[in-house]
C-alpha positions as CSV (number, residue, x, y, z in Angstrom):
1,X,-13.6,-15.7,-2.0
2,X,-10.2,-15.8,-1.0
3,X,-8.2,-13.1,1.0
4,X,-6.1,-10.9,-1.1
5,X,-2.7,-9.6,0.3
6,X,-0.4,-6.9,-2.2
7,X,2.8,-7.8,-0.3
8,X,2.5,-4.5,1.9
9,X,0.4,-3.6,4.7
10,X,-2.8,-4.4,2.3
11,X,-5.7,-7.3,2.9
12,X,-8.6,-7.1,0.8
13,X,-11.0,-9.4,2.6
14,X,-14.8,-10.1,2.1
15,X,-16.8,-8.3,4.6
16,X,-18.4,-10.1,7.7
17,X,-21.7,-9.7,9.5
18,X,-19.5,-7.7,12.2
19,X,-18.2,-5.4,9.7
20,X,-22.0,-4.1,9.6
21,X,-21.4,-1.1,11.5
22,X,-17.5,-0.2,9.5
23,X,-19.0,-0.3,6.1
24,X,-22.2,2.2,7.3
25,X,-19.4,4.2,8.6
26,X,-17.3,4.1,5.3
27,X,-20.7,4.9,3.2
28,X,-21.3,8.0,5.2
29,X,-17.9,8.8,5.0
30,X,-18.1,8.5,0.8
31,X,-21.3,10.7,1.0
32,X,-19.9,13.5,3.3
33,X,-17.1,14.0,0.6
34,X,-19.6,13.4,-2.4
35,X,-21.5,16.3,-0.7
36,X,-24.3,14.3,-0.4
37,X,-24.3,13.5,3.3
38,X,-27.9,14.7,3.6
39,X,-29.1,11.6,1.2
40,X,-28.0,9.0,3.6
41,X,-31.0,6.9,5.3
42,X,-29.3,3.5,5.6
43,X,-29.0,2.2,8.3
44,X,-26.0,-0.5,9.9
45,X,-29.2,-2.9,10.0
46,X,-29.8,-2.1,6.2
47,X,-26.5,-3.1,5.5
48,X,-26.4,-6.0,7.5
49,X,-29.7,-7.3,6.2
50,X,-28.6,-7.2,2.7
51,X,-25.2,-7.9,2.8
52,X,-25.3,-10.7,5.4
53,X,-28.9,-12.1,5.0
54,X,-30.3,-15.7,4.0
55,X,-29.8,-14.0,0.2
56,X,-27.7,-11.4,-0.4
57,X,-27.6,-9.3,-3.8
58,X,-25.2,-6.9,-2.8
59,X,-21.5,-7.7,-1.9
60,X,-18.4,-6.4,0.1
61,X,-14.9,-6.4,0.2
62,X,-12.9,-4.6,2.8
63,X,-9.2,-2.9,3.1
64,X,-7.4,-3.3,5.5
65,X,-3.6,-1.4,6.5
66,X,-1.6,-3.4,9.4
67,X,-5.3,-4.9,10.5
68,X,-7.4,-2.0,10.3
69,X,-10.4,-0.7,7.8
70,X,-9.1,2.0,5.8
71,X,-11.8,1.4,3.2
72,X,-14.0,-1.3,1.1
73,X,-16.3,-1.4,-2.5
74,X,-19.6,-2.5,-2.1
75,X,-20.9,-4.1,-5.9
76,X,-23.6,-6.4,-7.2
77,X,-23.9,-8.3,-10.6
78,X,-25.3,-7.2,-13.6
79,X,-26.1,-8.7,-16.8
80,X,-25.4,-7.1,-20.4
81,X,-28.0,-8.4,-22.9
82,X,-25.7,-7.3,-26.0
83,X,-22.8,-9.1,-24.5
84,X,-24.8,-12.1,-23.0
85,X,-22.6,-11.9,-20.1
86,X,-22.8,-10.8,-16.7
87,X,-20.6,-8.2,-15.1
88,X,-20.0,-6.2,-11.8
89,X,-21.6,-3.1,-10.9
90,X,-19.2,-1.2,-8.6
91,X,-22.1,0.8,-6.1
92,X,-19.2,2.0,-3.8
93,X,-15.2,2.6,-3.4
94,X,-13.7,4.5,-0.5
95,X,-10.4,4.8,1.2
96,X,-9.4,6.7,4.0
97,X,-8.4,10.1,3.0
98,X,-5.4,9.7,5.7
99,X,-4.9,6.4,3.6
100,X,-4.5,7.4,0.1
101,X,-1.7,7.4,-2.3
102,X,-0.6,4.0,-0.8
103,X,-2.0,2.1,-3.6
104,X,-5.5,0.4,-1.7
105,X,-7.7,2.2,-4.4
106,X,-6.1,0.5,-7.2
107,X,-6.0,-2.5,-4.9
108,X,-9.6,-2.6,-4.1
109,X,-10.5,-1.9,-8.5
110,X,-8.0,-4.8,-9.0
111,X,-9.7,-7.3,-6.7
112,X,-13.0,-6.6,-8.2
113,X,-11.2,-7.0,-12.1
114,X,-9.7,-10.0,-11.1
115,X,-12.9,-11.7,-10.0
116,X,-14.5,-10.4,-13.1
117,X,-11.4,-12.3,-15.6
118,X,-11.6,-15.4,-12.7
119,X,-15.3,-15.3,-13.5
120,X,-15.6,-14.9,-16.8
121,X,-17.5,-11.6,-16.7
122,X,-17.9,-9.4,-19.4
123,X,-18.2,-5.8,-17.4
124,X,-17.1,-3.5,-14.5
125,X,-18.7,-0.6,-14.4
126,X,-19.6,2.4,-11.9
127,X,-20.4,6.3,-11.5
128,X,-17.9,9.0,-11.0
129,X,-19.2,12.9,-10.2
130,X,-18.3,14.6,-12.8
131,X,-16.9,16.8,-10.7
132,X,-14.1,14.7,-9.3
133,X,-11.1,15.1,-11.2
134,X,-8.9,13.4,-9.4
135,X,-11.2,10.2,-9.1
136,X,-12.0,10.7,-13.1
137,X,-7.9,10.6,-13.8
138,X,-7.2,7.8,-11.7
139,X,-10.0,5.7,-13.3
140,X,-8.4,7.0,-16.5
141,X,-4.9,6.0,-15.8
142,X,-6.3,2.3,-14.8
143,X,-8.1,1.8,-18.0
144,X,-11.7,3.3,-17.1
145,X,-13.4,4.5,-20.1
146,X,-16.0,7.2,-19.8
147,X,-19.2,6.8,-21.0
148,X,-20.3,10.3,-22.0
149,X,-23.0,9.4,-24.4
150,X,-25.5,7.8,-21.5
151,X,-28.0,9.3,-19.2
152,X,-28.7,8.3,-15.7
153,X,-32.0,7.9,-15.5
154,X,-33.7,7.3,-12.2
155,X,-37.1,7.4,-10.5
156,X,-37.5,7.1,-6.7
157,X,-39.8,8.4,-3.4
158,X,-43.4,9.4,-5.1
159,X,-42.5,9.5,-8.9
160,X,-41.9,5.4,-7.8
161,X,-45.0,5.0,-6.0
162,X,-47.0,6.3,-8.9
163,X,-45.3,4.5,-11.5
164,X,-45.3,1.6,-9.5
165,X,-49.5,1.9,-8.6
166,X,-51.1,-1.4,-9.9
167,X,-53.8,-0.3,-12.7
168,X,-52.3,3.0,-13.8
């Protein structure tokens, strides 16, 4: 992975071990404007465990303006049976509110879409809240397609357990 620079003020940059405790930070950040601060249980020792560990499955990439972290994306691989292909999941994008409108969001989807042509991938994909128009026109405006027709489906915490229980 190779440092990207837009000519600016931007680096995109692979995260580091020692960026454990900046991308917890960022995630808690994402959640407190996704109203869903109160969901957060990871930990900067999650984080560094899976992202930095003897094998990680979960990957980073972090913004920076004139040095700083003014935000990252945090994505994994996925595979498309139809298409026989694997692709990018995007789990998490954020950027500094003070940040925005200087282009790093587009930066950050850009990065991840190049890595998917230089790859040969066949997907990116992520969520967007319904609610969050101006996330939902930007992803618009940069190609994004929204996939009305699916479901989320999820099972977690003791729904999990139970369906996980060996024998039932």
């Amino acid at each position: 992975m190779t440092s990207a620079s837009t000519g600016n003020s931007l680096t995109i940059r692979p995260a580091i071990a020692e960026d454990a405790a900046t991308i917890i930070g960022f995630i808690r950040a994402l959640a407190e404007y996704e109203k869903l601060a109160h969901e957060v249980v990871a930990t900067e020792a999650d984080i560094a465990r899976d992202l930095f560990g003897a094998d990680p499955k979960v990957y980073c990439e972090i913004a920076e303006w004139e040095g700083a972290p003014v935000g990252f994306t945090l994505w994994f691989y996925t595979y498309s049976t139809f298409q026989g292909r694997h692709g990018i999941w995007l789990e998490d994008l954020y950027v500094d509110p003070a940040m925005r409108g200087k282009g790093i969001g587009k930066a950050l989807l850009v990065d991840l879409a190049q890595r998917c042509v230089r790859e040969g991938l066949g997907r990116f994909e992520w969520w967007v809240l319904d609610w969050n128009a101006p996330s939902i026109d930007f992803y618009k405006s940069q190609g994004g397609v929204m996939q009305d027709e699916w479901t989320k489906v999820r099972v977690e915490g003791e729904a999990l357990a139970k369906l996980g229980q060996v024998g039932s």
